[in-house]
N, C-alpha and C positions, 0 to 999 in steps of 0.2 A: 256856274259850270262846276261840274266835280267828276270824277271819276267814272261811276257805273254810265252816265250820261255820255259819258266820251267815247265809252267803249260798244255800248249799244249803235249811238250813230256811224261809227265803224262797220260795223256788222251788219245792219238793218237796211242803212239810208245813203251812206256816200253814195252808192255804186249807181245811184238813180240821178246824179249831177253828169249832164253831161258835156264836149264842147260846144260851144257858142250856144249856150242856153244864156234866157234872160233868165237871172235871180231875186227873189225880193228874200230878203230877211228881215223877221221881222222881230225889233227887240235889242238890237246890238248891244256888248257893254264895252267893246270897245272896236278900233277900226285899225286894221282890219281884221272881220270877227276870226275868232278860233275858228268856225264852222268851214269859212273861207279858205280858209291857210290849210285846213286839212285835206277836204278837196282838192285844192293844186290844182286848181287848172285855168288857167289865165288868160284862155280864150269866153270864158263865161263873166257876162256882162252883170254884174252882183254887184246891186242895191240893197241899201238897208231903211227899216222904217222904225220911226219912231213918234207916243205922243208929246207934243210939245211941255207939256207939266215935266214931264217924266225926262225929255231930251234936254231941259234946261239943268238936270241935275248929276247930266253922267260926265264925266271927267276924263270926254276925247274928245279930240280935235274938232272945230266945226270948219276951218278957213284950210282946207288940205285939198289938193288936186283930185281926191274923187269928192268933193262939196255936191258935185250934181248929182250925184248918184246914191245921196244921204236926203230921203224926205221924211220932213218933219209932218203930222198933223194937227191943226187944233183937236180933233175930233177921235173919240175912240172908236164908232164905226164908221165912219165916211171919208175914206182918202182920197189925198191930190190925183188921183192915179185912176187914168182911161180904162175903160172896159179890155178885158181878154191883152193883158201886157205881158202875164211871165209867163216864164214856160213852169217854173217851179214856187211858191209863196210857202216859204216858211219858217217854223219859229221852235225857237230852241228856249225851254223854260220862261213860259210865257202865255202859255193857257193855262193856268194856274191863277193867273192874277188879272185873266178878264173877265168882267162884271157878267154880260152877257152875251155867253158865248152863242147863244143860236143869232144874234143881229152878226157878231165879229165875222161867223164862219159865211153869213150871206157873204160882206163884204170880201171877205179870204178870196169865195168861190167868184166875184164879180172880175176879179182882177186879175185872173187865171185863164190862161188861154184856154178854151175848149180843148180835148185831148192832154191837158198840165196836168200838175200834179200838186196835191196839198200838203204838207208834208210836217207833222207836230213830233214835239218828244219833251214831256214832262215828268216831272216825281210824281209818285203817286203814296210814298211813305213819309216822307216826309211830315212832319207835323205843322202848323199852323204857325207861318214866318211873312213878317210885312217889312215894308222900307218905306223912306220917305216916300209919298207919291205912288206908293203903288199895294195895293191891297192881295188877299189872299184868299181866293174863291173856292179855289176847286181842287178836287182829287178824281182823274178816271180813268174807270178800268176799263177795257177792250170793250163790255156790254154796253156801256155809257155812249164809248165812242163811236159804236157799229149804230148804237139810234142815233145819234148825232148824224152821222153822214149820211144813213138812208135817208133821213127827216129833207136833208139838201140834195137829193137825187147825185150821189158821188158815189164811182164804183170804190169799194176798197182794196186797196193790192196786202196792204201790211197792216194787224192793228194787233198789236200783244204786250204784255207788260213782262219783266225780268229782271233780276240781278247776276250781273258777269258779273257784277263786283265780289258776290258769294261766291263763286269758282274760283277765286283768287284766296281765300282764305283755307286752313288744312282743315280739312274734314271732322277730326275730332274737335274743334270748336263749336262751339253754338252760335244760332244768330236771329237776329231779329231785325223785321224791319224797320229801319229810323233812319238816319242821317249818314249818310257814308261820308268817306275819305274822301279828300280833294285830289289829290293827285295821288298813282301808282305808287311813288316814294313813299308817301307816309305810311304805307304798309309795311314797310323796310326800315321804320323807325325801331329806336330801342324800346319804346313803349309797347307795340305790336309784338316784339320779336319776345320778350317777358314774358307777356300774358298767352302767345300760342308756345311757348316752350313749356309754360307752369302747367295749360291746359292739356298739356300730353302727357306732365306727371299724372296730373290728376285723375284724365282717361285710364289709367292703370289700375285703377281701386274704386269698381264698381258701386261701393256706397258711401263714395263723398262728389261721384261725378256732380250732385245737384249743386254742389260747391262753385260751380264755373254761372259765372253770369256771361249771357248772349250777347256776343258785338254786333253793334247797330249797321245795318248793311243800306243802301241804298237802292231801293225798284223804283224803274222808270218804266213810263210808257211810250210807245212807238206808235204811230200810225204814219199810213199813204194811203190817199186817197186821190182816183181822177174824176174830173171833169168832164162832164159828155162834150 
């Protein structure tokens, strides 16, 4: 999780959780997820999923009061889980690191009630990052993702990529895509606050501007997609 990610699903995606919806999440890193807690709404029945390689190495709880509502897989496409069950199935930084994503989104769209919703949001700047257990596939943009969904007969409501995290920095700085900040705060660190104070000197005197090297900003991508 990191910043531009937090603030896009703000913007983009909450407002599509609604009450007493069933939820799958899929990916959790910890319980209960960020995703959850931001939503707020405690009439909505949210599940999380994960695969077994991968759920033997995260460091939350397995034996906690919502245990049912935590399924594990052995399998990366074929889940415990009955045809047409959520109203919403979705994954926060997490398409990025499946192998094959046309088998995952069958499964995604299998366990999605007809009229649901799919709902992804990954980096797409980000450079090439692995963990134990879990590898690093993909980067895609909105063109990726529009054949991706039509390829599964899914209408699309949202698909675009962006950094809020770039609106947050002063306009006389430069920037590039790469790795952004993890939380709001660290932009409010003495580190940041240096290097955009020196970059405003430096804006003053047209031929040493190329002097300023570009802070690495974070783009993410957003999609929703329904299910006939």
């Amino acid at each position: 999780m990191h910043l531009n990610s937090e603030l896009l699903f703000k913007k983009h995606l909450v407002s599509y959780f609604k009450d007493n919806m069933k939820v799958l999440e899929i990916g959790a890193d910890r319980l209960p997820t960020w995703y959850c807690e931001t939503v707020n709404k405690p009439s909505i029945d949210w599940h999380t999923l994960d695969i077994k390689t991968h759920w033997d190495t995260l460091a939350i709880s397995k034996n906690n009061s919502n245990s049912n509502k935590q399924i594990v897989s052995n399998f990366e496409y074929n889940y415990p889980v009955e045809d047409n069950t959520f109203d919403i199935v979705f994954s926060g930084q997490v398409m990025e690191h499946v192998k094959n994503i046309w088998k995952w989104m069958d499964e995604l769209k299998r366990i999605t009630k007809p009229g649901g919703l799919i709902i992804t949001i990954l980096p797409v700047s980000w450079p090439y990052h692995i963990a134990p257990e879990v590898v690093d596939c993909w980067r895609i943009y909105p063109e990726g993702m529009k054949a991706l969904m039509e390829d599964k007969g899914l209408e699309i409501l949202v698909n675009t990529f962006e950094s809020m995290e770039k609106d947050l920095i002063p306009s006389h700085v430069p920037t590039l895509p790469g790795i952004g900040v993890d939380t709001l705060a660290d932009l409010n660190k003495s580190k940041y606050k240096i290097i955009f104070n020196y970059y405003k000197l430096l804006s003053l005197f047209p031929g040493i501007k190329k002097l300023r090297r570009p802070v690495p900003v974070a783009y993410d991508a957003v999609s929703v997609s329904r299910k006939p």
